[in-house]
KEVO-647437 format. One line per 5 residues: number of its first residue (from 1); their letters; for each residue x, y, z of N, C-alpha, C, O. Coordinates in nm, 3 decimals. Example, Ala and Ser with C-alpha at 12.3 -4.5 7.8 and 13.67 -1.06 7.14 Angstrom:
1) AS) 1.319,-0.569,0.780,1.230,-0.450,0.780,1.320,-0.330,0.780,1.424,-0.332,0.846  1.285,-0.225,0.708,1.367,-0.106,0.714,1.290,0.003,0.787,1.341,0.114,0.804
END
This chain:
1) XXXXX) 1.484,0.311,2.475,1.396,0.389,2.388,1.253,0.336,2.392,1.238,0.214,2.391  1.152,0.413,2.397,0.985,0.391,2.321,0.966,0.270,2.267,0.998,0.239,2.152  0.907,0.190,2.356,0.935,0.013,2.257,0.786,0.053,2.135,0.780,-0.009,2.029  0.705,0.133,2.160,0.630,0.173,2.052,0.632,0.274,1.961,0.557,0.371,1.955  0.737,0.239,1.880,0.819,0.262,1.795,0.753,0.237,1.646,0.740,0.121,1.607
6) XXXXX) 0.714,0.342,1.569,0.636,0.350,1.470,0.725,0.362,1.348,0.833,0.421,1.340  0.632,0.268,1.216,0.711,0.274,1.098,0.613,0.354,1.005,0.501,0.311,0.973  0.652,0.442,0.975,0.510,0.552,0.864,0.565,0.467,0.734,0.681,0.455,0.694  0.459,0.419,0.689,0.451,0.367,0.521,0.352,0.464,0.414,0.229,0.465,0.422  0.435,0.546,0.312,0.351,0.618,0.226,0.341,0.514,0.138,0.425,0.425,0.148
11) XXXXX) 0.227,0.504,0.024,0.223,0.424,-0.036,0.131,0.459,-0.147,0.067,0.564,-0.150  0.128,0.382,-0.224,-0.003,0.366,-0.330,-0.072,0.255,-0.390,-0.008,0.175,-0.459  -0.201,0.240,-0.370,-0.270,0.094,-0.387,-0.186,0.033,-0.549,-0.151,-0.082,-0.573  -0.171,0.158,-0.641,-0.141,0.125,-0.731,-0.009,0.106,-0.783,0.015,0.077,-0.900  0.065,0.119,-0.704,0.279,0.117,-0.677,0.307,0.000,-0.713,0.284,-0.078,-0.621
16) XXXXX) 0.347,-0.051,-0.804,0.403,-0.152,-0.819,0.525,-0.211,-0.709,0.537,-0.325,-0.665  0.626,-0.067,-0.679,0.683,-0.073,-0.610,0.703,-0.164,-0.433,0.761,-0.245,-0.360  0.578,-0.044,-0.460,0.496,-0.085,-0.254,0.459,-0.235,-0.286,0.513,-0.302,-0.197  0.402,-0.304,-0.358,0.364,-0.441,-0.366,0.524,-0.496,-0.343,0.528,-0.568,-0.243  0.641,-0.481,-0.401,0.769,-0.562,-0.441,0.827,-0.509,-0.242,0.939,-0.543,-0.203
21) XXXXX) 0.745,-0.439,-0.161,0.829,-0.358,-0.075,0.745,-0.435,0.056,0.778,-0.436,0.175  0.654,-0.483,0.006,0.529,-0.569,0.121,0.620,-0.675,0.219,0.597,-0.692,0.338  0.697,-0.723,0.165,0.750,-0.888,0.292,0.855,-0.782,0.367,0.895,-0.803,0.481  0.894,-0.673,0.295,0.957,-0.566,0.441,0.866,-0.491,0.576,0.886,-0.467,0.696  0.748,-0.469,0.471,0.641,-0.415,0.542,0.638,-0.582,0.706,0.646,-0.572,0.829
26) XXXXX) 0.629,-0.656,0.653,0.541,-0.744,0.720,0.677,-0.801,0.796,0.668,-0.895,0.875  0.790,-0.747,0.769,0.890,-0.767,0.890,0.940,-0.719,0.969,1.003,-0.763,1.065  0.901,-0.561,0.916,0.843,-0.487,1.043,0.769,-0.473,1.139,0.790,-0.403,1.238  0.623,-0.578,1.100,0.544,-0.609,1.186,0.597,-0.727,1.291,0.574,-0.719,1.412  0.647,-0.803,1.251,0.687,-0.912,1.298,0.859,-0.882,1.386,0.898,-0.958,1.476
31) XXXXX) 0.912,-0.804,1.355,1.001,-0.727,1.449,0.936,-0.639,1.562,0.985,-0.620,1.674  0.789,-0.575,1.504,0.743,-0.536,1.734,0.707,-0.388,1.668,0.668,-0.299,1.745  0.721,-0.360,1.521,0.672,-0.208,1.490,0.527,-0.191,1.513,0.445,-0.280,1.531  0.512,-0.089,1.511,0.352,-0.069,1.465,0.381,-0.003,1.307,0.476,0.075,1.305  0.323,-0.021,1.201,0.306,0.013,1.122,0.232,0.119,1.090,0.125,0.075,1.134
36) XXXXX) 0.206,0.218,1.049,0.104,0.314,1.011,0.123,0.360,0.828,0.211,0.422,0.768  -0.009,0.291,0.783,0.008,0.362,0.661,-0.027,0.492,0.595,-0.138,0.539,0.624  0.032,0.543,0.531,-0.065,0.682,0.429,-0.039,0.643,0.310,0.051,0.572,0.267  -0.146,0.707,0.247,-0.223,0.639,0.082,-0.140,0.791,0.053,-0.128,0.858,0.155  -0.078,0.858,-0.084,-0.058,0.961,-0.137,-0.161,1.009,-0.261,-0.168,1.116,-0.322
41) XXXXX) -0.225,0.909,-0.270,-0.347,0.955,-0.403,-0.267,0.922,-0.515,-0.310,0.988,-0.610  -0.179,0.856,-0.546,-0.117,0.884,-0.712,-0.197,0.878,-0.828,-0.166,0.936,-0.932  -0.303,0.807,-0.814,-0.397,0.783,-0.947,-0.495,0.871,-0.842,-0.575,0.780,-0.866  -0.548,0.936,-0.774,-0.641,0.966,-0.731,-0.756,1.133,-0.809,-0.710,1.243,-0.839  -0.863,1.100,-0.817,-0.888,1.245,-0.896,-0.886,1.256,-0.976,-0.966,1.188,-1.040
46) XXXXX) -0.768,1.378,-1.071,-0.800,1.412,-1.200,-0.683,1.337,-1.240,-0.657,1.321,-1.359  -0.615,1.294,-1.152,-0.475,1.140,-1.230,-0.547,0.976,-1.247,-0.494,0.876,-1.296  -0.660,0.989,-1.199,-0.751,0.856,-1.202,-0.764,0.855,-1.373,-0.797,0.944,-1.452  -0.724,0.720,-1.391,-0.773,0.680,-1.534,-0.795,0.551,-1.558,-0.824,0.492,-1.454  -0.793,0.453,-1.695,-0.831,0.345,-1.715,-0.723,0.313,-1.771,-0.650,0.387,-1.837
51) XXXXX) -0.697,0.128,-1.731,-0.590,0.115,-1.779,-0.591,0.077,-1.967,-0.673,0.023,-2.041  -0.446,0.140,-1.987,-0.416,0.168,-2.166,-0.316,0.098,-2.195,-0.270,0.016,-2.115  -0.268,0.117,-2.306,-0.125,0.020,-2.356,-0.057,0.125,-2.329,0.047,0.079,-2.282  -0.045,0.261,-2.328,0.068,0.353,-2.267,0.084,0.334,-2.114,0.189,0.363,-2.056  -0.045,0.273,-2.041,0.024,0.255,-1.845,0.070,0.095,-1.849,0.140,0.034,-1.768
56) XXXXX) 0.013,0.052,-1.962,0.094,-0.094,-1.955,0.267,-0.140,-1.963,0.342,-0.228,-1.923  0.270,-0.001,-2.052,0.396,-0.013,-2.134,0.468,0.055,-2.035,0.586,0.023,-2.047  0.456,0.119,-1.960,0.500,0.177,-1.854,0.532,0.157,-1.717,0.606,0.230,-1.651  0.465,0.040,-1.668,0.487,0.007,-1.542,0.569,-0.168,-1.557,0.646,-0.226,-1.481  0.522,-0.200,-1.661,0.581,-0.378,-1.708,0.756,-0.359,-1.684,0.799,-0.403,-1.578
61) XXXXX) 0.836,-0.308,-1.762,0.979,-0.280,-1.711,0.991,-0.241,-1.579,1.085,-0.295,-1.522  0.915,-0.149,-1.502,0.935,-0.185,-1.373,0.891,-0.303,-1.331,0.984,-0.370,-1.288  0.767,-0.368,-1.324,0.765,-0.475,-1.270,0.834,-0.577,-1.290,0.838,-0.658,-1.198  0.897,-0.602,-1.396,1.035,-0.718,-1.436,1.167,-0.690,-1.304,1.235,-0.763,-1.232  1.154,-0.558,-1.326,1.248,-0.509,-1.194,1.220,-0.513,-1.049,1.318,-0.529,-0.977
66) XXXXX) 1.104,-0.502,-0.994,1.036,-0.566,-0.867,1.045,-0.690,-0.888,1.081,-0.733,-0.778  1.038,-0.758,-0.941,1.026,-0.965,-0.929,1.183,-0.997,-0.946,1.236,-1.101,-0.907  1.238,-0.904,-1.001,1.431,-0.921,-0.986,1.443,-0.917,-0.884,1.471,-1.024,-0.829  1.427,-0.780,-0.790,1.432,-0.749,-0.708,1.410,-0.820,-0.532,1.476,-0.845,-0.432  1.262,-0.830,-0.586,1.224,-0.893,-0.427,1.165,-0.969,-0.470,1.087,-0.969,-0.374
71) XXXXX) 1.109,-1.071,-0.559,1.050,-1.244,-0.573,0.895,-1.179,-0.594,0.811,-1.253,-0.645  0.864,-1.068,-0.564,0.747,-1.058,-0.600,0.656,-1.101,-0.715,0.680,-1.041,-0.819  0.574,-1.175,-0.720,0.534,-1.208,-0.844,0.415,-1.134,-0.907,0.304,-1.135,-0.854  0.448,-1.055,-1.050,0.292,-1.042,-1.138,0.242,-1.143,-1.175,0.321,-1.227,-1.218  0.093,-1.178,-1.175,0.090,-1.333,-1.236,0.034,-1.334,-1.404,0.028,-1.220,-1.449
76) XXXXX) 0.013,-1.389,-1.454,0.002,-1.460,-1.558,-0.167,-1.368,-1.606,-0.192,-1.306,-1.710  -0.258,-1.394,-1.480,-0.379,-1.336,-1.525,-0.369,-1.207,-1.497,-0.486,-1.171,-1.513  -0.302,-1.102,-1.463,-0.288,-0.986,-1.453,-0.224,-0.929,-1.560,-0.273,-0.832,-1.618  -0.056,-1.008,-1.614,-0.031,-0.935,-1.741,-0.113,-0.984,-1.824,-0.150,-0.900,-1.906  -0.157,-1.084,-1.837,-0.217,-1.139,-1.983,-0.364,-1.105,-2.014,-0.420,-1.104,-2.124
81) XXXXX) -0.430,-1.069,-1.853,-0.586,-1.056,-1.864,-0.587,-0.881,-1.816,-0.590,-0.800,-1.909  -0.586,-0.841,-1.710,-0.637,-0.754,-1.607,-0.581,-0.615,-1.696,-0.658,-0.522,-1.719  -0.417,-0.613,-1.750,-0.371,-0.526,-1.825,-0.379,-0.496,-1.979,-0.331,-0.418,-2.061  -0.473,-0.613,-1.970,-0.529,-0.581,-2.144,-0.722,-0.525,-2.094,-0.821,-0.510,-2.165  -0.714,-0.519,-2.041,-0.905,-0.494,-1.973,-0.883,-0.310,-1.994,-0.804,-0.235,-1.937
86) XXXXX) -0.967,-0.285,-2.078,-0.946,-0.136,-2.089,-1.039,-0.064,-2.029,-1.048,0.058,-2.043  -1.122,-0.141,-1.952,-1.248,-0.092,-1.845,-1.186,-0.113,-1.731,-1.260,-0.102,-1.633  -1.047,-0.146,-1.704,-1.040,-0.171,-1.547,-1.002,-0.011,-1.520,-0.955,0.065,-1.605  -1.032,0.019,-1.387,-0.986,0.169,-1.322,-0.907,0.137,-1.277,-0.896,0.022,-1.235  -0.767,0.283,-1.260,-0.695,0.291,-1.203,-0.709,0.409,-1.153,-0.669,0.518,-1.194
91) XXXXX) -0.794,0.369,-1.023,-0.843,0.491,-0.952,-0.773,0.456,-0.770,-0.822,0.360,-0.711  -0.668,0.535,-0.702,-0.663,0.503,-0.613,-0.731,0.564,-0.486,-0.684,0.577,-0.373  -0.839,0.593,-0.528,-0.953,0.647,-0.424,-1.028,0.531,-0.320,-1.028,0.508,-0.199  -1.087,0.476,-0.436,-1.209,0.341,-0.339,-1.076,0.268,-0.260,-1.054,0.311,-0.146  -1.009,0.189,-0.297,-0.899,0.086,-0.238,-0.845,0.158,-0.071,-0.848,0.109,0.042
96) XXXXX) -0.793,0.314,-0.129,-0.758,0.377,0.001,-0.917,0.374,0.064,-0.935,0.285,0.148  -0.974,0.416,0.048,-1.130,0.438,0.130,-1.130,0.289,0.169,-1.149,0.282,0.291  -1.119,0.192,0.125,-1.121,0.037,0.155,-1.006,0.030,0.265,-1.040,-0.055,0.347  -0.889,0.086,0.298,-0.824,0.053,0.390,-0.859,0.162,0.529,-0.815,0.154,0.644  -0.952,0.258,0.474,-0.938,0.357,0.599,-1.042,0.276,0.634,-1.038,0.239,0.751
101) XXXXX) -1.106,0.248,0.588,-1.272,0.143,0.668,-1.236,0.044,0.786,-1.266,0.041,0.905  -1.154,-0.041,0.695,-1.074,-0.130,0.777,-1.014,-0.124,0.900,-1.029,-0.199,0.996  -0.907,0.023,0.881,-0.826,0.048,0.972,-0.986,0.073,1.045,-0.981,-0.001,1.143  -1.087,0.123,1.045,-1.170,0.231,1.149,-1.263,0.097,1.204,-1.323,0.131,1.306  -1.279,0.013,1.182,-1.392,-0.083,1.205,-1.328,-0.208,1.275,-1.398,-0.280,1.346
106) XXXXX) -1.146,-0.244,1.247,-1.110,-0.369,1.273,-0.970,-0.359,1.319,-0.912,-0.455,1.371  -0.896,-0.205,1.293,-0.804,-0.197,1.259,-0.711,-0.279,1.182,-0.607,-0.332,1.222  -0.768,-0.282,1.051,-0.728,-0.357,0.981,-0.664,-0.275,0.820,-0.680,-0.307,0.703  -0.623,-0.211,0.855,-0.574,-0.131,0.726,-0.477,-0.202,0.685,-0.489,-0.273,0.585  -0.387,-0.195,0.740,-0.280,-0.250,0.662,-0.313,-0.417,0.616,-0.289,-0.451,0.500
111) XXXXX) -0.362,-0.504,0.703,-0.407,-0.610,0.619,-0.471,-0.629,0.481,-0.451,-0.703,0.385  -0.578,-0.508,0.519,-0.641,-0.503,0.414,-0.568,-0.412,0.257,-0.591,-0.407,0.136  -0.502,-0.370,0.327,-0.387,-0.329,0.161,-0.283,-0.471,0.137,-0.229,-0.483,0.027  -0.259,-0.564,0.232,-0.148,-0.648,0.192,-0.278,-0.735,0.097,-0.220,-0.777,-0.003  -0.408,-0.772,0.093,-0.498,-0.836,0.045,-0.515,-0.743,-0.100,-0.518,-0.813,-0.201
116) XXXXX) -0.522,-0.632,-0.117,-0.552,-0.533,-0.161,-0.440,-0.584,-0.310,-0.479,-0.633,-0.416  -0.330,-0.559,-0.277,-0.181,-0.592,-0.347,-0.172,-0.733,-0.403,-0.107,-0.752,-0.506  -0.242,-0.847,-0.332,-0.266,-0.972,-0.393,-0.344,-0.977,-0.482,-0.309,-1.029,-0.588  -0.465,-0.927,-0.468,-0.604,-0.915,-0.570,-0.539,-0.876,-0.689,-0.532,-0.944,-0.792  -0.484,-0.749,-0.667,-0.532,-0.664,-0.774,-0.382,-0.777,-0.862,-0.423,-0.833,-0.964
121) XXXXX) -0.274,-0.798,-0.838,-0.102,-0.813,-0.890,-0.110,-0.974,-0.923,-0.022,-1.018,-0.997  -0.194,-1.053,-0.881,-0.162,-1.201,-0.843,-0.295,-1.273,-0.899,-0.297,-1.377,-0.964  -0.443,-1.170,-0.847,-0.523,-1.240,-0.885,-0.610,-1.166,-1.035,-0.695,-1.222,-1.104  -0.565,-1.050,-1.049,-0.604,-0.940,-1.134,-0.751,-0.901,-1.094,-0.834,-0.887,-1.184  -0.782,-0.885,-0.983,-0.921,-0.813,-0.947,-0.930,-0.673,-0.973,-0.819,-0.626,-0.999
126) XXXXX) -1.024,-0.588,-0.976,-1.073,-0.474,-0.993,-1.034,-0.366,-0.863,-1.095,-0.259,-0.870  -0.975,-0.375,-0.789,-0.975,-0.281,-0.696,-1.021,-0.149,-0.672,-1.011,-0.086,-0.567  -1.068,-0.115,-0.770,-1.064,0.019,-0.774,-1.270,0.040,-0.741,-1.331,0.142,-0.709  -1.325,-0.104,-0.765,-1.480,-0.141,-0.778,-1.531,-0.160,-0.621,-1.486,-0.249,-0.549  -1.644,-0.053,-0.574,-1.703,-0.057,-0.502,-1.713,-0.217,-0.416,-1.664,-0.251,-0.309
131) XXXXX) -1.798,-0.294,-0.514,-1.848,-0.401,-0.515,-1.734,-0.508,-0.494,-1.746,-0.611,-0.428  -1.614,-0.464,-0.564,-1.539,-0.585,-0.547,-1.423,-0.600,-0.412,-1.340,-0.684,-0.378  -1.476,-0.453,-0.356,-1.376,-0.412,-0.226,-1.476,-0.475,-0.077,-1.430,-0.500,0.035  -1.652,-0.491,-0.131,-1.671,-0.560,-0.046,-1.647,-0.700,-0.068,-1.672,-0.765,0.033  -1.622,-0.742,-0.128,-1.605,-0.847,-0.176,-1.494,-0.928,-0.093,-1.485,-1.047,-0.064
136) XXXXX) -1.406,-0.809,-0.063,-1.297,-0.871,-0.036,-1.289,-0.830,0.145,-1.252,-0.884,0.249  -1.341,-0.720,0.107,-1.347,-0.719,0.302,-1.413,-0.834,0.325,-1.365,-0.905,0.414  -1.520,-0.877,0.265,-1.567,-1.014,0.356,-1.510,-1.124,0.347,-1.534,-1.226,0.412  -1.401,-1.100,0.231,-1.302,-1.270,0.252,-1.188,-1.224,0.353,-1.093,-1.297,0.379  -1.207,-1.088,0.414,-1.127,-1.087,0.558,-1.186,-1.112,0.657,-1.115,-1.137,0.754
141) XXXXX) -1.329,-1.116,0.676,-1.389,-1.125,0.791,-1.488,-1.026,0.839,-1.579,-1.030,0.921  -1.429,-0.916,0.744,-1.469,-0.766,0.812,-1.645,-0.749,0.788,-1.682,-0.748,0.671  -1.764,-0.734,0.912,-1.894,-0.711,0.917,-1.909,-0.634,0.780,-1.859,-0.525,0.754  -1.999,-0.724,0.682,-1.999,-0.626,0.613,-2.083,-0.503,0.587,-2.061,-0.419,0.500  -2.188,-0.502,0.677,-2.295,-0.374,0.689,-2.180,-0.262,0.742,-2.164,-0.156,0.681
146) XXXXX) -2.110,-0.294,0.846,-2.001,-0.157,0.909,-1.931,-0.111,0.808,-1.928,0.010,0.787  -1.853,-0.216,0.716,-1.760,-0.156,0.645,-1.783,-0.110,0.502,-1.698,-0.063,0.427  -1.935,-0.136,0.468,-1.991,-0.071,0.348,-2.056,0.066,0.396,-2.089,0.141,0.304  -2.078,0.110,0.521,-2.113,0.222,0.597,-1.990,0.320,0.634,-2.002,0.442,0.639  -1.871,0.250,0.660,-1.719,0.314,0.673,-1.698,0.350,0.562,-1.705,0.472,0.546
151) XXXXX) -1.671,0.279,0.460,-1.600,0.270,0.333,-1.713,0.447,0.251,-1.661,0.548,0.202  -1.832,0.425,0.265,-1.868,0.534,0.191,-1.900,0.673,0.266,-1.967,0.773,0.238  -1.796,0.619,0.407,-1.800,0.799,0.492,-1.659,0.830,0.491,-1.610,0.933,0.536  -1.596,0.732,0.437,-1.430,0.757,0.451,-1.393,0.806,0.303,-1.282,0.855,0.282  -1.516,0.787,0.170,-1.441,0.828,0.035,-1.462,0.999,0.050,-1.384,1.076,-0.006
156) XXXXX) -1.585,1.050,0.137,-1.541,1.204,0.099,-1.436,1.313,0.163,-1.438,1.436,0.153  -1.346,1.230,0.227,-1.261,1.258,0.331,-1.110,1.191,0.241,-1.004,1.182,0.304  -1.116,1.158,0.125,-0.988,1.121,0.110,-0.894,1.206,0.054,-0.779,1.162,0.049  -0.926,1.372,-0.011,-0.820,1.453,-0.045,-0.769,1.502,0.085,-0.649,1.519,0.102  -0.863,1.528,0.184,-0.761,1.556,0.307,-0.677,1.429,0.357,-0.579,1.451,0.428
161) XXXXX) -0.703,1.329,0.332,-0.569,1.207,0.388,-0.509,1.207,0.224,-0.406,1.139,0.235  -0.517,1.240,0.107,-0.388,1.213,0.009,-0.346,1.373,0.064,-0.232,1.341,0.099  -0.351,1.478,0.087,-0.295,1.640,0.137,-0.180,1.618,0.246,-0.070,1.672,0.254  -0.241,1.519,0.328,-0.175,1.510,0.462,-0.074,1.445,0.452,0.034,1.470,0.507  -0.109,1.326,0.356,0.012,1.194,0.312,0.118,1.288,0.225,0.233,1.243,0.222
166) XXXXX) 0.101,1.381,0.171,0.169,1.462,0.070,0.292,1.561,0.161,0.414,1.552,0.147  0.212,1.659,0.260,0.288,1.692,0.349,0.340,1.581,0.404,0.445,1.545,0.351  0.304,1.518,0.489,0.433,1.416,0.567,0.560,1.386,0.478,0.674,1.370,0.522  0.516,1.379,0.321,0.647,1.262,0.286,0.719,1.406,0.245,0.842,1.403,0.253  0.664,1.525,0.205,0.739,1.649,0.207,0.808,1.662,0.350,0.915,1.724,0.351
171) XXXXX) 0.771,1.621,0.445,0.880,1.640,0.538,0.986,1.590,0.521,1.099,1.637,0.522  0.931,1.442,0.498,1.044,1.327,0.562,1.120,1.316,0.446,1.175,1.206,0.437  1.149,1.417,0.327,1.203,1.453,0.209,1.198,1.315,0.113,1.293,1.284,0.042  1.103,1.254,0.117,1.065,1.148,0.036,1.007,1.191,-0.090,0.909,1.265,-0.083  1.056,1.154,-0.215,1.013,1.200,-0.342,0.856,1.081,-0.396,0.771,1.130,-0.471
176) XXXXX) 0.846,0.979,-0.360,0.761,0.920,-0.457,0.738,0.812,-0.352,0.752,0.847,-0.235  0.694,0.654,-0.384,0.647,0.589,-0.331,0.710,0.443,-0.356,0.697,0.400,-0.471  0.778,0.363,-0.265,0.719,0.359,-0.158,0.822,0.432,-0.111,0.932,0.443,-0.166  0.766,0.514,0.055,0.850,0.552,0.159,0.846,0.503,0.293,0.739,0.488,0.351  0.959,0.476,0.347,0.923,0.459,0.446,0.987,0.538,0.583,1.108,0.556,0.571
181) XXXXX) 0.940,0.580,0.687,1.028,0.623,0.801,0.996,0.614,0.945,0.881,0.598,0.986  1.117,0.626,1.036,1.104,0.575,1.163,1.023,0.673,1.257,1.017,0.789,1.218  0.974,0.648,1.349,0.897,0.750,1.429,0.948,0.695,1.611,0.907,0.602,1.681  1.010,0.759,1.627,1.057,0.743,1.776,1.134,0.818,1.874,1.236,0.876,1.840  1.082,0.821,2.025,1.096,0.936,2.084,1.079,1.107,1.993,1.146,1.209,1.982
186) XXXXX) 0.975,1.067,1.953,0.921,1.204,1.909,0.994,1.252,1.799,0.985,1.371,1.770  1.085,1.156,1.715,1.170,1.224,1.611,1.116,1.128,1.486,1.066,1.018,1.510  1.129,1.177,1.359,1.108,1.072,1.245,1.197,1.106,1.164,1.225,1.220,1.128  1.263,0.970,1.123,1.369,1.007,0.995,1.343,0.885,0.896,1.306,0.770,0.917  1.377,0.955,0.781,1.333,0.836,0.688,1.412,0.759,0.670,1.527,0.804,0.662
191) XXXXX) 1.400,0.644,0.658,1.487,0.496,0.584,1.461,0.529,0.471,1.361,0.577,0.418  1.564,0.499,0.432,1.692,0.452,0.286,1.653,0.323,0.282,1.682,0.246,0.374  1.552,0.266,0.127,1.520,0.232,0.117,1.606,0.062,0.030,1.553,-0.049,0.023  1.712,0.093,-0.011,1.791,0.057,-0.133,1.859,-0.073,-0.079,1.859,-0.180,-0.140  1.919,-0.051,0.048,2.012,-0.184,0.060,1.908,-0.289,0.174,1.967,-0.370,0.244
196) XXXXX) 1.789,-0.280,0.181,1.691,-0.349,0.225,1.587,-0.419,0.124,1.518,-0.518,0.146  1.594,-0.353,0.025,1.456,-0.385,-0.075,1.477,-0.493,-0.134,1.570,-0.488,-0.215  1.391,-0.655,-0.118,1.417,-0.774,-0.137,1.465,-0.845,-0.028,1.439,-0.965,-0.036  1.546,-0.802,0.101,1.616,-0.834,0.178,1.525,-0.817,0.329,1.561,-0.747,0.424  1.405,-0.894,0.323,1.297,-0.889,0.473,1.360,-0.913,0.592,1.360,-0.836,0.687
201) XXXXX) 1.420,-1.032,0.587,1.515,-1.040,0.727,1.589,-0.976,0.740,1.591,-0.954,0.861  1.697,-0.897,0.673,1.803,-0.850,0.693,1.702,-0.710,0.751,1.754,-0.638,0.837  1.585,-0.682,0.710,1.548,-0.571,0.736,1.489,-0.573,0.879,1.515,-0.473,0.945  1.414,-0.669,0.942,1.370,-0.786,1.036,1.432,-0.682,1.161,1.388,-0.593,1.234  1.623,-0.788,1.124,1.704,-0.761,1.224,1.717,-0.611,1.265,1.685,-0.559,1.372
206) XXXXX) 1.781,-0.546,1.138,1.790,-0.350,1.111,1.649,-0.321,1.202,1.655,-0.215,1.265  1.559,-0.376,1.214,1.402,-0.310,1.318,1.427,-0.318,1.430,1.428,-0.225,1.511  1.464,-0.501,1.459,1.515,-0.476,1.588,1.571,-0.457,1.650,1.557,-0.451,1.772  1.697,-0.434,1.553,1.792,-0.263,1.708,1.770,-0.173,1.722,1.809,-0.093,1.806  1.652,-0.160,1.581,1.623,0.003,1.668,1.588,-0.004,1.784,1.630,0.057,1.883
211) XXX) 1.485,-0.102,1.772,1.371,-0.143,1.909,1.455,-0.114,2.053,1.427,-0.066,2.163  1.568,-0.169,1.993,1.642,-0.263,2.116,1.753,-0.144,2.180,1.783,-0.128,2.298  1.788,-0.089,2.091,1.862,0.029,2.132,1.805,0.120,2.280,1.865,0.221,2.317
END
């Protein structure tokens, strides 16, 4: 089979999920995939808001369940600081515009969302802030004159990539986020996400027979 063998990741900067789903992501890389991500917009637009004690109260029981789950950790300054900040945005517009830059200047998208997922979960940064996305492209490396020039030709272009991310996961009959599915010899089917999630190696190996097949 196609040893370039693609893994489509839908996602959302703001998924608690996709953060608890990242050391699968990155054992896919490390199994020989190429990765390709799509952003779905979930906070994007007229779902963009600021965080409240109703999205606090709302995503915390899941996240107890991601750190059950896969070791992922919320830290300390995120529940205690970042989710009491009632000025932080939860806008997933700039962050995606922050990874299409990336991907277009370094190909660095997906790095720059696994950085993206640390900031915002671990270190409680602003993600959603112009300023603080260069901030962080340059603690990747990324030129930062290109990618403050990418980043603000890639935000008026992002309802057609959350439209597109929307159709795809309507194909691949994926309800929500994270999704993931295989792309090879011209066919894509989605992975079943359930008896992998927490389990990177076991998922590792499951990559490389596809490969190998």
């Amino acid at each position: 089979m196609d040893k370039q063998a693609i893994l489509h990741y839908v996602y959302d900067p703001f998924c608690g999920w996709c953060y608890g789903l990242a050391p699968l992501v990155s054992a896919a890389e490390e199994a020989g995939l190429k990765v390709v991500p799509h952003s779905g917009g979930m906070l994007a637009g007229e779902r963009a808001q600021k965080m409240s004690t109703e999205w606090r109260d709302f995503v915390r029981p899941h996240e107890e369940r991601i750190t059950a789950l896969s070791g992922q950790p919320f830290s300390e300054t995120y529940q205690q600081g970042t989710q009491f900040d009632y000025d932080v945005k939860l806008d997933s517009g700039p962050p995606t515009a922050a990874m299409l830059a990336a991907e277009f200047i370094a190909g660095a998208g997906l790095k720059m969302l696994e950085r993206l997922q640390t900031a915002y979960y671990v270190e409680g940064r602003p993600i959603a802030e112009r300023a603080e996305l260069l901030r962080i492209a340059d603690e990747l490396g990324l030129d930062a004159a290109s990618f403050a020039t990418a980043y603000d030709q890639a935000s008026p272009t992002l309802n057609g990539h959350f439209e597109q991310t929307q159709a795809f996961l309507g194909e691949i009959g994926g309800r929500g986020y994270p999704a993931l599915a295989i792309e090879q010899d011209g066919k894509v089917s989605r992975l079943r996400l359930g008896r992998y999630f927490g389990k990177p190696e076991l998922f590792r190996k499951a990559m490389e027979e596809v490969l190998a097949q």
